[in-house]
KOLFIPA-457262 format. One line per 2 residues: number of its first residue (from 0); for each residue x, y, z of N, C-alpha, C, O. Coordinates in nm, 4 decimals. Each point is the difference from the previous one (the first is absolute). Example, Ala and Ser with C-alpha at 12.3 -4.5 7.8 and 13.67 -1.06 7.14 Angstrom:
// KOLFIPA-457262
0) 1.3190,-0.5690,0.7800,-0.0890,0.1190,0.0000,0.0900,0.1200,0.0000,0.1036,-0.0019,0.0665  -0.1386,0.1069,-0.1385,0.0820,0.1190,0.0060,-0.0770,0.1090,0.0730,0.0509,0.1108,0.0169
// end
This chain:
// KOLFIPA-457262
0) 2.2114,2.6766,-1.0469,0.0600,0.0709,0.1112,-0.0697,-0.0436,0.1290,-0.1128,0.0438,0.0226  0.1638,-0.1152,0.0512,-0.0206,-0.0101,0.1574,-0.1021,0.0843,0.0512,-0.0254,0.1022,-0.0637
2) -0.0315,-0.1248,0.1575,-0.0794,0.0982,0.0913,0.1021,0.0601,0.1003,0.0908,-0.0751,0.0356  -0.0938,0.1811,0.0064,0.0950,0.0562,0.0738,-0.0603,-0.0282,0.1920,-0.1141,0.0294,0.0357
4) 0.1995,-0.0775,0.0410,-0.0597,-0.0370,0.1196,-0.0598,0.0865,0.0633,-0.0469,-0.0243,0.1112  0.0380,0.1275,-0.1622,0.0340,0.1474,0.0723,-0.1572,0.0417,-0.0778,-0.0674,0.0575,0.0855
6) 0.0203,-0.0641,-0.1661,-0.1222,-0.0407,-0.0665,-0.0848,-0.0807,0.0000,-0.0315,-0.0449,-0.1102  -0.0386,-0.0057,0.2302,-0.0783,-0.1151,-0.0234,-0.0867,-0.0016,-0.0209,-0.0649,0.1043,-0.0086
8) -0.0117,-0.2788,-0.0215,-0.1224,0.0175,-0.0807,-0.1433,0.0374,0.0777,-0.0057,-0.0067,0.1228  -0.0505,0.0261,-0.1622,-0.1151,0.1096,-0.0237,-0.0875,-0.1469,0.1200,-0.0498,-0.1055,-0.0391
10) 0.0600,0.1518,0.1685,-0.1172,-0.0511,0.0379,0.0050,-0.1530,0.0652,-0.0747,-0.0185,0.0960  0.1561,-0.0909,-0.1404,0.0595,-0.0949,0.0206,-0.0886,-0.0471,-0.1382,-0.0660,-0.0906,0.0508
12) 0.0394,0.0936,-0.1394,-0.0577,-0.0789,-0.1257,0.0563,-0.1398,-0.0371,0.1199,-0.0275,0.0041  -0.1943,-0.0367,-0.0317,0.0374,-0.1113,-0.0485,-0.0515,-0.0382,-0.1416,-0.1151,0.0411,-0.0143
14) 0.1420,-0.0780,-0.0475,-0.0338,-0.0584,-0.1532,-0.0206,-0.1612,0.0444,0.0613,-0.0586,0.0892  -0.1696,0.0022,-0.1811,-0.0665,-0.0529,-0.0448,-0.0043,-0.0492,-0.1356,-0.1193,-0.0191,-0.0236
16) 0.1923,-0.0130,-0.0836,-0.0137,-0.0050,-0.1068,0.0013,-0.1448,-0.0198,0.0513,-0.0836,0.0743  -0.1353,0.0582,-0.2206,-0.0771,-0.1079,-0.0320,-0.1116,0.0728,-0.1162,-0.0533,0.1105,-0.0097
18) 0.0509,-0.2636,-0.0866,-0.0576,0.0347,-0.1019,-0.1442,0.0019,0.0292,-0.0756,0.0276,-0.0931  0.0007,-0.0670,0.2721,-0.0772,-0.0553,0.0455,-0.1549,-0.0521,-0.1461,-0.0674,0.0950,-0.0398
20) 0.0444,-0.1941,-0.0003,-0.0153,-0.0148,-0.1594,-0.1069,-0.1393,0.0144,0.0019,-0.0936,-0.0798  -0.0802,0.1017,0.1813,-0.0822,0.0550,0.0934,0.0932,0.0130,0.0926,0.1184,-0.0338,-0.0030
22) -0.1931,0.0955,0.1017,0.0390,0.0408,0.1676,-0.0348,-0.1167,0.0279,-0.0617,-0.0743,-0.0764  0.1080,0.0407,0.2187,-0.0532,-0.1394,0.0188,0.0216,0.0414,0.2088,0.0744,0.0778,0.0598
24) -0.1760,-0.1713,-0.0148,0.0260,0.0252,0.1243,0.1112,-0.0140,0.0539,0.0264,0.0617,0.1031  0.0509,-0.1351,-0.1541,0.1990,-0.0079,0.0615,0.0287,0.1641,0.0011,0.0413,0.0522,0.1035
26) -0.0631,0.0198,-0.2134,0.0235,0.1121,0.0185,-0.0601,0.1079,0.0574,0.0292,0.1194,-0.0057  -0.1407,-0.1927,0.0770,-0.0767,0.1164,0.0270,0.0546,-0.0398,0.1694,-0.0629,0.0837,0.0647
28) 0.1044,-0.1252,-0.0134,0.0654,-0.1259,0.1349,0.1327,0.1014,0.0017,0.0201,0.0882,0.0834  0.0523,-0.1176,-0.1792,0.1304,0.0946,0.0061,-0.0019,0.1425,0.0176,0.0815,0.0489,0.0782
30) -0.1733,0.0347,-0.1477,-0.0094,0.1461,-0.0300,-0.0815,0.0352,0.1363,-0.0115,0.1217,0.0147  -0.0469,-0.1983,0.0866,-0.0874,-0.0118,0.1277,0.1120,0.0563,0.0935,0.0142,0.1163,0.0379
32) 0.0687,-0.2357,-0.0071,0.0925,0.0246,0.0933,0.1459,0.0319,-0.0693,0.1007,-0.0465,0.0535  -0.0900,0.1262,-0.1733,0.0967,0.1008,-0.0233,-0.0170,0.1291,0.0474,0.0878,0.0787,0.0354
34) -0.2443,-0.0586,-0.0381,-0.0532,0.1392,0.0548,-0.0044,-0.0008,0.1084,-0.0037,0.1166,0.0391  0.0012,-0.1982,0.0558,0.0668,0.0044,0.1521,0.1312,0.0238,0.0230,0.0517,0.0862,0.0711
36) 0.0051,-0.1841,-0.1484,0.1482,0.0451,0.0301,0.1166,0.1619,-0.0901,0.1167,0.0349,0.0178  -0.2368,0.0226,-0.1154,0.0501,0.1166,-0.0635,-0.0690,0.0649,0.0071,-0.1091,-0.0442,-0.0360
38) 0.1088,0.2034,0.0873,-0.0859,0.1087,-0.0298,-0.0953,0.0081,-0.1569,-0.1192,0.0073,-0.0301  0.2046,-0.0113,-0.0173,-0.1586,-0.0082,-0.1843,0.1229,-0.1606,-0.0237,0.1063,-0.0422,0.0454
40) -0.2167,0.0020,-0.1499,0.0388,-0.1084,-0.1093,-0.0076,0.0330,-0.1483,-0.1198,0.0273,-0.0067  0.1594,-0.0139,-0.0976,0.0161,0.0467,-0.1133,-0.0208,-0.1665,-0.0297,0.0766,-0.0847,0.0461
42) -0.2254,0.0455,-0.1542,0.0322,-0.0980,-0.1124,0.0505,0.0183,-0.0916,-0.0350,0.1061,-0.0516  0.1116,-0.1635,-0.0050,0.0575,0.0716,-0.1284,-0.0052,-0.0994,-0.1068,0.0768,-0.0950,-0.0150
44) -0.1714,0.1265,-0.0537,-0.0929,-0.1268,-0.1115,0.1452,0.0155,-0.0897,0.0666,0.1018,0.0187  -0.0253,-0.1912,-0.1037,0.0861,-0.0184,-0.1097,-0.0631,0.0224,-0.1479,-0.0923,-0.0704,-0.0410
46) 0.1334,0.1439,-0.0127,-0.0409,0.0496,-0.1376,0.0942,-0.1028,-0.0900,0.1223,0.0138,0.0000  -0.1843,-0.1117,-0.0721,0.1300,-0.0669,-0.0630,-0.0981,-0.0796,-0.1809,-0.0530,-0.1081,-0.0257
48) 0.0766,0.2394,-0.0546,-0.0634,-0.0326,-0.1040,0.0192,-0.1451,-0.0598,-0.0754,-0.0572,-0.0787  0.1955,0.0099,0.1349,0.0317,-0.1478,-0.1007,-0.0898,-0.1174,0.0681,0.0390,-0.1122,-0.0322
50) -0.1479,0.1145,0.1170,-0.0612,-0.0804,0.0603,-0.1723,0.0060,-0.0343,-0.0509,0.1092,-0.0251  -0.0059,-0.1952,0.0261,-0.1546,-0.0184,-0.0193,-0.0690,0.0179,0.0495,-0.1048,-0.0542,-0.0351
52) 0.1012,0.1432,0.1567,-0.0536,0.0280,0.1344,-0.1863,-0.0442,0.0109,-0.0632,0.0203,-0.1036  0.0051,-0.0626,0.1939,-0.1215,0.0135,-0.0003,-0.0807,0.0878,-0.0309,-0.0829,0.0110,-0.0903
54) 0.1340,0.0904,0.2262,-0.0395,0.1243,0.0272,0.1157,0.0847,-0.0378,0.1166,-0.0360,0.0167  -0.1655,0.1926,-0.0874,0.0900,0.0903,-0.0397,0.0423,0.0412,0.0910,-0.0659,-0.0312,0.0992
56) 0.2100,0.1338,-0.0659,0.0114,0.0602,0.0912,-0.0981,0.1139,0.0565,0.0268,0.0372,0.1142  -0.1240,0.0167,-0.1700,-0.0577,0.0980,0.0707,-0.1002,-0.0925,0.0681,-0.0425,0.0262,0.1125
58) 0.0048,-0.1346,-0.1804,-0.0773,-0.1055,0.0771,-0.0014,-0.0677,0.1344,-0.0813,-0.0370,0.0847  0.2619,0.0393,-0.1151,0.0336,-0.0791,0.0995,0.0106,0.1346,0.1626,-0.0009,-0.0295,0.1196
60) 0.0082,0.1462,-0.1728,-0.0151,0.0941,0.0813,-0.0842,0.0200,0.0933,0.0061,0.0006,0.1230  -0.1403,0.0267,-0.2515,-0.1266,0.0084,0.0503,-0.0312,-0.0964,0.1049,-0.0619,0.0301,0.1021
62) 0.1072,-0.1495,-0.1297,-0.0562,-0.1520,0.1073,0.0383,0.0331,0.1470,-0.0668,-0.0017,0.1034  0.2195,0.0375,-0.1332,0.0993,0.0130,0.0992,-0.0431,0.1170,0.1004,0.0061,-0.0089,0.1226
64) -0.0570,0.1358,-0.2049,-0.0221,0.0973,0.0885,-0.1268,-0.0290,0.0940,-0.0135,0.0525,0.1105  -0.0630,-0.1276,-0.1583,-0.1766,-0.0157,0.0042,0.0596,-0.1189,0.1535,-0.0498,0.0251,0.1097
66) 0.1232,-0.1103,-0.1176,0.0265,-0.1295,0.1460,0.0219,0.0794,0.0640,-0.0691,0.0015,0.1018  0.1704,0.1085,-0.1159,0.0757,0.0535,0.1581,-0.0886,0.1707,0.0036,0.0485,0.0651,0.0926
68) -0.1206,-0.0127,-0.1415,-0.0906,0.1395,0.0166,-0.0043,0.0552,0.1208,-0.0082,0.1194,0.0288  0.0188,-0.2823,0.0918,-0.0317,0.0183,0.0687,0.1333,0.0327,0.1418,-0.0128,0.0278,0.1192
70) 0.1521,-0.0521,-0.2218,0.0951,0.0414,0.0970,0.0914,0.0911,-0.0682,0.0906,-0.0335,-0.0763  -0.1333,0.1905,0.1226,0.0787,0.0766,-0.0476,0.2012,-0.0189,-0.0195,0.0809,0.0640,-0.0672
72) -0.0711,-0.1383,0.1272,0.1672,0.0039,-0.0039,0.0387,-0.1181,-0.0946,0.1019,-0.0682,0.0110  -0.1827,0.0571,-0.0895,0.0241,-0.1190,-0.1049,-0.0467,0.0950,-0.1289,-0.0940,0.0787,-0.0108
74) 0.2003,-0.1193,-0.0837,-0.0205,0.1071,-0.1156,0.0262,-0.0942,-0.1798,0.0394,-0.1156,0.0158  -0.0520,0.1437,-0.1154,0.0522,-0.0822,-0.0654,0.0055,0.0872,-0.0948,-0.0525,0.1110,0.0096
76) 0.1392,-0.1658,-0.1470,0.0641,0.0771,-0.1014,0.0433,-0.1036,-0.0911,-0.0137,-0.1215,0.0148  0.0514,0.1650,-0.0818,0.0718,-0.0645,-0.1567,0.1577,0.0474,-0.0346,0.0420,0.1152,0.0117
78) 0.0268,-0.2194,-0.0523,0.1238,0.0471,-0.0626,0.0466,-0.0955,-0.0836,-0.0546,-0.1099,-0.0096  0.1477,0.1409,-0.0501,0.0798,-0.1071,-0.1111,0.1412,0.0429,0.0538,0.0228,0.0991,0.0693
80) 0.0609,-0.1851,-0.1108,0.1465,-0.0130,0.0277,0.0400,-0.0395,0.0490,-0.0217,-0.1210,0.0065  0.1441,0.1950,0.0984,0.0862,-0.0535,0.1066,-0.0589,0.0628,0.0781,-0.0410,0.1152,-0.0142
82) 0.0274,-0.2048,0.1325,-0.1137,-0.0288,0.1336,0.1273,0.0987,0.1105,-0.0239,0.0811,0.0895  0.1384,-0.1237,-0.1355,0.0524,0.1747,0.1324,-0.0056,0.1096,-0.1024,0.0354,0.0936,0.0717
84) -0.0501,-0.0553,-0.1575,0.0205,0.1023,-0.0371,-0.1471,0.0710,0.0437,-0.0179,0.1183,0.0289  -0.0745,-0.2192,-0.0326,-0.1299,0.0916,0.0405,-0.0031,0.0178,0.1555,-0.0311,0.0933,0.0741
86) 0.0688,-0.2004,-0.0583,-0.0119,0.0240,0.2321,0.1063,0.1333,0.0026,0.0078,0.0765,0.0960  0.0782,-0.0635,-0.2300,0.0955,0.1140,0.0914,-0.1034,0.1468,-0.0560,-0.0124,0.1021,0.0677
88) -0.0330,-0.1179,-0.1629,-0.0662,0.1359,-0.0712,-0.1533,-0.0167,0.1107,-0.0825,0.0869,-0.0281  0.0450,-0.1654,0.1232,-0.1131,-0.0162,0.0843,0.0621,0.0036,0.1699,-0.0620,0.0102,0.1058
90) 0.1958,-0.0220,-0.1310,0.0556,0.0392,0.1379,-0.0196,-0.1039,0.1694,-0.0014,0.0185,0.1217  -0.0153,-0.1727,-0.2624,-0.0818,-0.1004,0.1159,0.1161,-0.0452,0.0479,0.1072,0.0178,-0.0579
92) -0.1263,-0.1052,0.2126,0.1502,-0.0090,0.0504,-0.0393,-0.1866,0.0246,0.0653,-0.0690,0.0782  -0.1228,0.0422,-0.1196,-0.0224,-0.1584,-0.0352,-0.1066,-0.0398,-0.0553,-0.1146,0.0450,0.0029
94) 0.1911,-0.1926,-0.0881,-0.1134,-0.0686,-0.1023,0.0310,-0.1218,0.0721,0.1021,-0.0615,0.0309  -0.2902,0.0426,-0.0073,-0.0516,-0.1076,-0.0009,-0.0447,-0.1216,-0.0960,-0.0529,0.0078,-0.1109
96) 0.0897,-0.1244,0.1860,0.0118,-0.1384,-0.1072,-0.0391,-0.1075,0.0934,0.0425,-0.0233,0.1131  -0.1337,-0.0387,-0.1847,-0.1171,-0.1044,0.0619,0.0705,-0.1187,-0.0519,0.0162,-0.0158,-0.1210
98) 0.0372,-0.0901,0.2325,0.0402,-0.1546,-0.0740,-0.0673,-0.0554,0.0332,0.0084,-0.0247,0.1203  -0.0824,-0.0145,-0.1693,-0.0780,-0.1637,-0.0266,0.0687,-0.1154,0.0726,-0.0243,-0.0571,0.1063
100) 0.1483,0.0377,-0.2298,0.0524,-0.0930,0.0754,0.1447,-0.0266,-0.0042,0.0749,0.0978,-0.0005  -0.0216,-0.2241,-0.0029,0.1404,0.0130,-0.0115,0.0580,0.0377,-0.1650,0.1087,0.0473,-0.0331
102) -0.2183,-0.0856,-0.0465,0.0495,0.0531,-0.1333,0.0038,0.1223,-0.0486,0.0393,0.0352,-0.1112  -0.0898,0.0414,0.2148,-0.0120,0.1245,-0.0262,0.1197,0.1023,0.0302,0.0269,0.1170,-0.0274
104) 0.0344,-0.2306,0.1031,0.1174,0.0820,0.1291,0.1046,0.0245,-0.0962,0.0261,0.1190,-0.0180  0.0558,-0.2241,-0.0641,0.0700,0.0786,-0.0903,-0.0222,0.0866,-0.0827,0.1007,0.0662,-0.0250
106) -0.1726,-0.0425,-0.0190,-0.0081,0.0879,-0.1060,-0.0372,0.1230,0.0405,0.0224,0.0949,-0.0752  -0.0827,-0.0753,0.1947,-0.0765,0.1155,0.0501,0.2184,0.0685,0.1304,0.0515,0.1054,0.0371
108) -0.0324,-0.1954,-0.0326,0.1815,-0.0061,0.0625,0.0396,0.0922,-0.1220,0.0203,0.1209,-0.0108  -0.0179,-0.2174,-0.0684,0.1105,0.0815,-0.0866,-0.0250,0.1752,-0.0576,0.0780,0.0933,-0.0193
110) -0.2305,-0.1099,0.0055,0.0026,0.1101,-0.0207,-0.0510,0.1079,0.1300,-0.0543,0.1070,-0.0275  0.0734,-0.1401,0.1370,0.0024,0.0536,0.0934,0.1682,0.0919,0.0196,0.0286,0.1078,0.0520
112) 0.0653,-0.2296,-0.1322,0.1001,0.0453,0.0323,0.0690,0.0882,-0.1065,0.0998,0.0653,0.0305  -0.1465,-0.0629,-0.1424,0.0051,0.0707,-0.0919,-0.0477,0.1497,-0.0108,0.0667,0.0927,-0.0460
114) -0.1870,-0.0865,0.0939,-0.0284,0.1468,0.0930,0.0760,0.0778,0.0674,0.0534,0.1098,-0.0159  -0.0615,-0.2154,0.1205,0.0962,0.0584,0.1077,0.2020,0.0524,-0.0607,0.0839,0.0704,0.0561
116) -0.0806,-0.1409,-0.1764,0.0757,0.0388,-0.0948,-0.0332,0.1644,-0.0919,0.0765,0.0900,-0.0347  -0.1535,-0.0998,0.0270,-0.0143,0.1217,-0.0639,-0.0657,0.1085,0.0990,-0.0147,0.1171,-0.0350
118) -0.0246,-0.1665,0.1650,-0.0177,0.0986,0.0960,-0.0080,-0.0417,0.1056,-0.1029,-0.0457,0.0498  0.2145,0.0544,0.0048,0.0645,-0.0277,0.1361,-0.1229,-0.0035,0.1255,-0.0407,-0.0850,0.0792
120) 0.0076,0.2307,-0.1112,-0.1326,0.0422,0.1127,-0.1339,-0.0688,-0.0073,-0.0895,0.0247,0.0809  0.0785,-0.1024,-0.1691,-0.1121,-0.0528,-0.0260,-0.0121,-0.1232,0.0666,0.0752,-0.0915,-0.0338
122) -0.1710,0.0720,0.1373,0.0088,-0.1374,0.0435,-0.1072,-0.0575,-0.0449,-0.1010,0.0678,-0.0185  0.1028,-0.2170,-0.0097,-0.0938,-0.1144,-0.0270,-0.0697,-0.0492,0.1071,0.0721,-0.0323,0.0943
124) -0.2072,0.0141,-0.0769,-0.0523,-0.0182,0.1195,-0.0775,-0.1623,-0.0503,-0.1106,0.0085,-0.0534  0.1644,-0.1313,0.0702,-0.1014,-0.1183,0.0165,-0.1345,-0.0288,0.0674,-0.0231,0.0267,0.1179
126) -0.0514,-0.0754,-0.1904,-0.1301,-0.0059,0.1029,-0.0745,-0.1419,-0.0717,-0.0376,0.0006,-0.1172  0.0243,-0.1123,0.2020,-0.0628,-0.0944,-0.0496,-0.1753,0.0283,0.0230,-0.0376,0.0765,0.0889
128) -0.0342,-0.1284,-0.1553,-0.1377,0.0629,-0.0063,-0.0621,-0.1175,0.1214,0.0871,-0.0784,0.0377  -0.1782,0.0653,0.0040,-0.0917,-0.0357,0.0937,-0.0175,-0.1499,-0.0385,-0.0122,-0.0160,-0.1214
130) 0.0085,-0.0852,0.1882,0.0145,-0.1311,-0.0308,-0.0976,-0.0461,-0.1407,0.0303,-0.0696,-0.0969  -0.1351,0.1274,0.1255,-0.1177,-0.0625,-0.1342,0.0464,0.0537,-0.1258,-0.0386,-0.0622,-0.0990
132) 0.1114,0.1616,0.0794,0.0281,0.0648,-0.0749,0.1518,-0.0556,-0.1200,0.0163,0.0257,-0.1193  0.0844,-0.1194,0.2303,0.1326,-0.0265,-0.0445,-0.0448,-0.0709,-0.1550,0.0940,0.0105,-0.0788
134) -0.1751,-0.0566,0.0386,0.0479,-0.0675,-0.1476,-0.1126,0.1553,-0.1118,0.0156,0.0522,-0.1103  -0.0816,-0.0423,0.1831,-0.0396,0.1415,-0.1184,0.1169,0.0452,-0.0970,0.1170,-0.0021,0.0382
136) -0.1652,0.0559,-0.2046,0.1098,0.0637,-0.0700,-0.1395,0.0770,-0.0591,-0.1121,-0.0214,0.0462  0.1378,0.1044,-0.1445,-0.1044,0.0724,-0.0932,0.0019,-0.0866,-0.0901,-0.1054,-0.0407,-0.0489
138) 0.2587,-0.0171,-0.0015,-0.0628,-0.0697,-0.0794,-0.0842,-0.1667,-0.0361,-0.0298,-0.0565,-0.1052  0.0151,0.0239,0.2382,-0.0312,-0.1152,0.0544,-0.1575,0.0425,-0.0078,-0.0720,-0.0723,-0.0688
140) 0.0118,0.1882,0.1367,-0.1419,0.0558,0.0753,-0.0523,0.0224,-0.2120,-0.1208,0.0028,-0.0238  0.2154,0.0091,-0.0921,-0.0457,0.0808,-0.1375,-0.0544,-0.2169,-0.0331,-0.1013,-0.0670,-0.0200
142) 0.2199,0.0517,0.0319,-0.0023,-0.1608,-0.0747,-0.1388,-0.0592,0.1062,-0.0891,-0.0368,-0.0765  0.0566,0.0222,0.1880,-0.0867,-0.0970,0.0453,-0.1364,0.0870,-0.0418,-0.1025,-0.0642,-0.0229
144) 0.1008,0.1899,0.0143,-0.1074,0.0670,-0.0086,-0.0526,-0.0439,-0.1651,-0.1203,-0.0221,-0.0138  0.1896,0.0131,-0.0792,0.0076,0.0078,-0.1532,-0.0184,-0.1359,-0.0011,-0.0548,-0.0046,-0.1101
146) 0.0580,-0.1209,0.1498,-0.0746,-0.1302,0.0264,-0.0914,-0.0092,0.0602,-0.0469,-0.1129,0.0141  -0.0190,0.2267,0.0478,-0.1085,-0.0243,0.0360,-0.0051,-0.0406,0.1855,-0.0874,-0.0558,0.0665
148) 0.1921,0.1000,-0.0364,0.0120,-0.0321,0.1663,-0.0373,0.0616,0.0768,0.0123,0.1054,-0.0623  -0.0581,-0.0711,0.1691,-0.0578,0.0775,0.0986,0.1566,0.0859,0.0556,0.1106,-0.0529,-0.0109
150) -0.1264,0.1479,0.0512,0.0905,0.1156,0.0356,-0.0522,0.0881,0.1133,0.0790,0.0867,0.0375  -0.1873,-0.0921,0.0187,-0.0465,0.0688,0.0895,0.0439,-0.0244,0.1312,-0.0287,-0.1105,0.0459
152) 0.1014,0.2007,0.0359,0.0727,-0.0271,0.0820,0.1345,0.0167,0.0207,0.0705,-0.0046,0.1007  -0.0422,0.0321,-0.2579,0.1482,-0.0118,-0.0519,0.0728,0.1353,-0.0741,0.1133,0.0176,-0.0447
154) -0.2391,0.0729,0.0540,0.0060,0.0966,-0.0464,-0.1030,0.0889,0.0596,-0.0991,-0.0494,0.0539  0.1221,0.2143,-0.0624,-0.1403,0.0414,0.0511,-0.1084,-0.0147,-0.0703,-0.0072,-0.0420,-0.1155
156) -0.0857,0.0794,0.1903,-0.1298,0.0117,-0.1047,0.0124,0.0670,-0.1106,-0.0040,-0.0712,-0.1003  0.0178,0.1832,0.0823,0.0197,0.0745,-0.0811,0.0929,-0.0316,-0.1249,-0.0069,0.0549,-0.1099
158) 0.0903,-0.1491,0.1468,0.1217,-0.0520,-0.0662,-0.0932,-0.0898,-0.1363,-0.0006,0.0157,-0.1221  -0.0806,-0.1237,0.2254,-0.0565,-0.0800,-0.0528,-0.1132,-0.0020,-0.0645,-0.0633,-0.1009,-0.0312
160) 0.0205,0.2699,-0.0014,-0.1111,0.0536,-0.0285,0.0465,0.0162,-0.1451,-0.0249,-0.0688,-0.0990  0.1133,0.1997,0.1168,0.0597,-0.0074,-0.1314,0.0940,-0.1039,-0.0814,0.0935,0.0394,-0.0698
162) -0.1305,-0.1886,0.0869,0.0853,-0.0330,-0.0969,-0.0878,-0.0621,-0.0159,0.0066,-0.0267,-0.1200  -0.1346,-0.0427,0.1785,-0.1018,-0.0478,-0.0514,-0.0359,0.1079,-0.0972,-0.0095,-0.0560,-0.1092
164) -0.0187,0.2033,0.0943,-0.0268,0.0961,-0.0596,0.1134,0.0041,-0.1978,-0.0388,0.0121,-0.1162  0.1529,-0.0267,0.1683,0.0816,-0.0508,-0.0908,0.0087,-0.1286,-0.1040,0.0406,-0.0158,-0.1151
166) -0.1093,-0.0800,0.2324,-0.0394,-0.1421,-0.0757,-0.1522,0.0355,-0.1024,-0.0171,-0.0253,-0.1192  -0.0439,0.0679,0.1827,-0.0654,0.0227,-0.0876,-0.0558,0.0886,-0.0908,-0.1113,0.0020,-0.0525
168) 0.2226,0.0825,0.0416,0.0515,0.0735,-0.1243,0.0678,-0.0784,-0.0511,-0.0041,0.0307,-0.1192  0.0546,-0.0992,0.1284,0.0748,-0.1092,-0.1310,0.1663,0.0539,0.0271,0.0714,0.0030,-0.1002
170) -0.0196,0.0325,0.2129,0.1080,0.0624,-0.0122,0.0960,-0.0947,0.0558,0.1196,0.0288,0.0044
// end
């Protein structure tokens, strides 16, 4: 069911969703100046059991809450499913989506438009991340780290704390 216009969302919220699997500074670039341009930011970590994740979701929480502590209008959470059904049960009136690059543009299109299919009111907000940032992925920052590559810089500290912490747990 639609959001009713006559009902709007709570605040100007924006969503954020991403499996962030590490966080990586691209995202920490995006969620910066989303919170300028939206009263709060909602992360909204992806719960998606069929995947191998690094970090668990409460993990990936903990990381997430611990970078931004320091800006109250940035918030984060967990969900599984369909990504409007939660912005409508969270009352957010746009989701944010970080392109990299041009390969990103279709696919992040289509389902921009597919949303906007299942909820009219929902707008998609593009945001390319900060020049140093355009080839970053999580799963690029998991693979160079797991060969043994340097990552500092590329992630927060904290990011890069715990997965050295992970590496050597054998995980």
């Amino acid at each position: 069911m639609p959001l009713d216009r006559k009902d709007p969302p709570a605040g100007r919220l924006a969503l954020f969703p991403g499996s962030f699997d590490p966080l990586t500074n691209g995202h920490v670039d995006i969620v910066l100046r989303s919170a300028h341009l939206f009263e709060r930011v909602l992360i909204a970590v992806l719960v998606n059991p069929e995947k191998k994740p690094l970090f668990t979701p409460d993990e990936r929480v903990d990381i997430i809450r611990r970078v931004f502590r320091e800006y109250p209008n940035v918030e984060v959470d967990t969900f599984a499913g369909l990504l409007v059904e939660y912005a409508r049960a969270k009352r957010a009136s746009a989701i944010v989506r970080g392109l990299r690059a041009v390969s990103d543009f279709e696919y992040e299109f289509q389902m921009a438009l597919m949303n906007r299919h299942l909820e009219p009111t929902l707008e998609t907000v593009f945001m390319m991340p900060a020049e140093q940032y355009t080839y970053l992925s999580s799963r690029l920052i998991k693979e160079v780290f797991s060969l043994g590559g340097e990552v500092r810089g590329l992630v927060p500290p904290i990011v890069e704390e715990w997965m050295r912490k992970k590496q050597g747990a054998g995980a």
